[in-house]
BATI-40034 format. One record per residue (C-alpha): residue number from 1; residue in three letters; x, y, z. Coordinates in nm, 2 decimals, decimal comma. Layout:
BEGIN
pakol  vexgu  xx  yy  zz
NUM  ala  X  Y  Z .
...
# end
This chain:
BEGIN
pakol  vexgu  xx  yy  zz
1  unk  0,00  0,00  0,00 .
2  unk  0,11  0,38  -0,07 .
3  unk  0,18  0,62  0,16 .
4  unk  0,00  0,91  0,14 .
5  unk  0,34  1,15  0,09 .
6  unk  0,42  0,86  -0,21 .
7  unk  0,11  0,89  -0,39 .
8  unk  0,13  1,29  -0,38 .
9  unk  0,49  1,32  -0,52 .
10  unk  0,38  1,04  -0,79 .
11  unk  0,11  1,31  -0,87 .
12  unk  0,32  1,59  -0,83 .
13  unk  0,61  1,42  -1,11 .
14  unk  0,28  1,35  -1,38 .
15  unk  0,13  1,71  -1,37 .
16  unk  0,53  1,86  -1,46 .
17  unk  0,60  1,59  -1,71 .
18  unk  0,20  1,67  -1,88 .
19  unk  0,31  2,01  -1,84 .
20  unk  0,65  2,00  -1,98 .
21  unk  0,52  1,81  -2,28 .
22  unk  0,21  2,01  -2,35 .
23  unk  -0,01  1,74  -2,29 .
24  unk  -0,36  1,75  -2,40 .
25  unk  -0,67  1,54  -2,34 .
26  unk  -0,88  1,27  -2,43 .
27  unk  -1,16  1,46  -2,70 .
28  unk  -1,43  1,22  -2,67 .
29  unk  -1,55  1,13  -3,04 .
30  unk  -1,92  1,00  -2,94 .
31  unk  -2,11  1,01  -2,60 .
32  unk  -2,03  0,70  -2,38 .
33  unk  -1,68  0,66  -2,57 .
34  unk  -1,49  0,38  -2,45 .
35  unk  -1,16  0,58  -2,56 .
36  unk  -1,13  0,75  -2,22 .
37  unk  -0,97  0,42  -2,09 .
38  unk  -0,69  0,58  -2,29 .
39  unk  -0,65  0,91  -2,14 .
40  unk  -0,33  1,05  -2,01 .
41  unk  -0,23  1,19  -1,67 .
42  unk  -0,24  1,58  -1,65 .
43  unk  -0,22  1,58  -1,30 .
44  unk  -0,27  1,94  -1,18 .
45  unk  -0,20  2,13  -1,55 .
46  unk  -0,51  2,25  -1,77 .
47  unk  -0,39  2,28  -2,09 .
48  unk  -0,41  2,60  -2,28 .
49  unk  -0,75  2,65  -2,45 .
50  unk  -0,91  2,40  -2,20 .
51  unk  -1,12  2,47  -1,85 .
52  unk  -1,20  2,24  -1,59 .
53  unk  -1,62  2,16  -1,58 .
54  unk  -1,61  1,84  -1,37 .
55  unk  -1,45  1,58  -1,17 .
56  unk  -1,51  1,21  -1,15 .
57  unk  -1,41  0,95  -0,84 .
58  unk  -1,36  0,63  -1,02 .
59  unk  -1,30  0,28  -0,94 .
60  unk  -0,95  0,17  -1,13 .
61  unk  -0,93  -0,17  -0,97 .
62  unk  -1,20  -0,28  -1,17 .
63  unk  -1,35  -0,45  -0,88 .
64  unk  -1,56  -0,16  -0,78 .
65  unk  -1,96  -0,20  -0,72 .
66  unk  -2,23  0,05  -0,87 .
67  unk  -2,33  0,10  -0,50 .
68  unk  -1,97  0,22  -0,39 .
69  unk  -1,91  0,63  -0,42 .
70  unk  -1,60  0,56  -0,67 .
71  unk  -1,80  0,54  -1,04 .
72  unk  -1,72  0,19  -1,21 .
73  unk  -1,58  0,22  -1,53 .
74  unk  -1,97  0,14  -1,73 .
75  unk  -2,09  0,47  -1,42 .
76  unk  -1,79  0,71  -1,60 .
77  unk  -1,92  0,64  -1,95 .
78  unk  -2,29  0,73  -1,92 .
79  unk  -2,13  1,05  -1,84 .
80  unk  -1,87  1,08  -2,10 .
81  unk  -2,02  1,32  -2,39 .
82  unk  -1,88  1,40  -2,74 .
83  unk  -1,66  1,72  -2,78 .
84  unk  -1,53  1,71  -2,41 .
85  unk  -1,20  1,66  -2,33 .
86  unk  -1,08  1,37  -2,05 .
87  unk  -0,77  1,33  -1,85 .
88  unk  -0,65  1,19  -1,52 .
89  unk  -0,62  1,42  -1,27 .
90  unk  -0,49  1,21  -0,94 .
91  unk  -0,39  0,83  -0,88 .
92  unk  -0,43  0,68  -0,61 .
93  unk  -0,36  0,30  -0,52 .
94  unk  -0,78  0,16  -0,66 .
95  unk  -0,91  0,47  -0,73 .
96  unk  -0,81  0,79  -0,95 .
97  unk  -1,01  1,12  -1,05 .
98  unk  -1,10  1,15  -1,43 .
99  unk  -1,13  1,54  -1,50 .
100  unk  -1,37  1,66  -1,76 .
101  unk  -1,26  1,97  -1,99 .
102  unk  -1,46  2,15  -2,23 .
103  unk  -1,27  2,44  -2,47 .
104  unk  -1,26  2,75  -2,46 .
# end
């Protein structure tokens, strides 16, 4: 199991390598698109052009329950909508935060 201080400085190393590579996210191509499995880390860093509009606790163990507060993976994508943008904004050991970004 992580230590809390681990699983910050983890997060801390993904949001400068995101920003030092001008990472972008996920753009969903359809609502409910399964492609979001795929999105990167951006930590902390909004890139350029984006805004933040939402934040998702989701189960990453794959063993999660509908009735648990983490979102299951089939939970995220009844939210997931065409045109948004998707990233990971924390890790942690069985659960993570999807963000949700929209242009601007």
């Amino acid at each position: 199991m992580y230590d809390l201080k681990v699983i910050v400085a983890m997060n801390n190393e993904k949001t400068r390598e995101a920003k030092k590579d001008k990472r972008k996210p996920y753009i969903a191509k359809y609502n409910g698109d399964e492609g979001v499995k795929t999105c990167k880390i951006l930590g902390d860093y909004t890139p350029q052009g984006w805004e933040e509009v939402n934040s998702y606790f989701v189960d990453s163990s794959g063993l999660g329950s509908e009735s648990e507060p983490a979102l299951t993976f089939k939970q995220l994508l009844e939210k997931v909508k065409k045109g948004f943008g998707y990233a990971i904004g924390e890790v942690g050991q069985f659960q993570l935060y999807i963000i949700e970004y929209k242009r601007i």
